[in-house]
C-alpha positions in Angstrom: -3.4 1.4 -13.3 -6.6 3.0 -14.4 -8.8 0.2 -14.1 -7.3 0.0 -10.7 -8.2 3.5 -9.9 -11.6 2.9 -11.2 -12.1 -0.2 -9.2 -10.9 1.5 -6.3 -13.4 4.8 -6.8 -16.3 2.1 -7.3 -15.3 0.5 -3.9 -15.3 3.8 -2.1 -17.6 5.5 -4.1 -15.2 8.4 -3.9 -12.6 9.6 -6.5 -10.3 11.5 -4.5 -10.5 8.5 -2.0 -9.5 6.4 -4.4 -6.6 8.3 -6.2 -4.9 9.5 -3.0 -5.2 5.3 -2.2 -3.8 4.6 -5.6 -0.7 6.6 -5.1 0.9 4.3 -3.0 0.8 1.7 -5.3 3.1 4.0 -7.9 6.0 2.7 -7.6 5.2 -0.9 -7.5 3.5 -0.1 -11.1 6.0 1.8 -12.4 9.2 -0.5 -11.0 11.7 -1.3 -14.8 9.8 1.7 -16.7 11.4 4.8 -17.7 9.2 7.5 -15.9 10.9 10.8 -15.5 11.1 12.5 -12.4 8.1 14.8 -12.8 6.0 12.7 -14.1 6.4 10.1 -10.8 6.1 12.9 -8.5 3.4 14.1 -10.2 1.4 10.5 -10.6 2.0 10.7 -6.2 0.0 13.3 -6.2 -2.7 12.3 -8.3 -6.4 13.9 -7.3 -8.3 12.0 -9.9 -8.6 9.4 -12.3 -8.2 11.6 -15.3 -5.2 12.9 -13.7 -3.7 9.3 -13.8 -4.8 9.3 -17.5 -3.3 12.3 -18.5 -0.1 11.4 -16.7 0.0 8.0 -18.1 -0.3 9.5 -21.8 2.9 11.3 -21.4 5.2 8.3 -21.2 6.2 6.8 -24.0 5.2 3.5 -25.1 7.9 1.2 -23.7 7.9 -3.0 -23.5 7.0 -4.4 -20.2 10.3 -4.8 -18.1 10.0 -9.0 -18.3 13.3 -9.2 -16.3 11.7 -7.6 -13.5 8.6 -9.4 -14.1 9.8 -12.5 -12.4 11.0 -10.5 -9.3 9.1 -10.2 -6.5 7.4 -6.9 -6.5 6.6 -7.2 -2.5 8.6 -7.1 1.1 10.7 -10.3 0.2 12.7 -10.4 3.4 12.7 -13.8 5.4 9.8 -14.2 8.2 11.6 -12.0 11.6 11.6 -14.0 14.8 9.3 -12.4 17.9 10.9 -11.0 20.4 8.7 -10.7 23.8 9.7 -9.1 26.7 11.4 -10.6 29.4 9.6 -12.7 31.2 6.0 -12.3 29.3 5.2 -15.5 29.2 6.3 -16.6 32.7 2.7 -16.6 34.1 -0.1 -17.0 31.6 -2.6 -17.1 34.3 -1.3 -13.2 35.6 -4.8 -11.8 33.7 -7.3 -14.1 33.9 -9.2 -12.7 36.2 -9.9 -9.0 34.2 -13.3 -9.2 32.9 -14.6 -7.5 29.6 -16.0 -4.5 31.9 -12.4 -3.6 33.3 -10.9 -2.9 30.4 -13.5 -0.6 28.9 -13.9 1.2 32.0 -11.9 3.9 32.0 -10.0 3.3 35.1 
């Protein structure tokens, strides 16, 4: 998570950039660790990268959750269908008149 957070500050060569960025990734990091309460919402909150470090050094040393390992850490939900509106597609030819100019201009 630190080397992360680091990479992240190099990248936007801003540390409070890169923190406040980090934080989503919390939970993902954390998923099949004990982490109390304060310390998670405390680690979403995170202004720095000695912050993190500081957080990180108060949990305990645990093993790494292998059965969760294997699970997918992402949005695992099957592909959705698109759903256009009625008739959409019904006459591909309806816009190919605009030019670039019309829709930039403001009315």
């Amino acid at each position: 998570m630190v080397r992360h957070g680091e990479l992240l500050g190099d990248y936007f060569e801003d540390e409070f950039r890169a923190a406040r960025d980090l934080r989503k990734h919390m939970a993902w990091y954390l998923k099949g660790f004990r982490v109390g309460g304060e310390i998670r919402a405390a680690l979403a909150m995170i202004e720095n990268i000695e912050q993190l470090r500081n957080l990180l050094g108060e949990i305990e040393q645990q093993p790494y959750p292998v059965a969760l390992g294997e699970q997918p850490r992402g949005r695992s939900s099957s592909i959705r269908t698109i759903a256009l509106p009625d008739k959409w597609l019904d006459d591909p030819d309806e816009y190919a008149h605009i030019e670039v100019e019309d829709l930039v201009s403001g009315g």
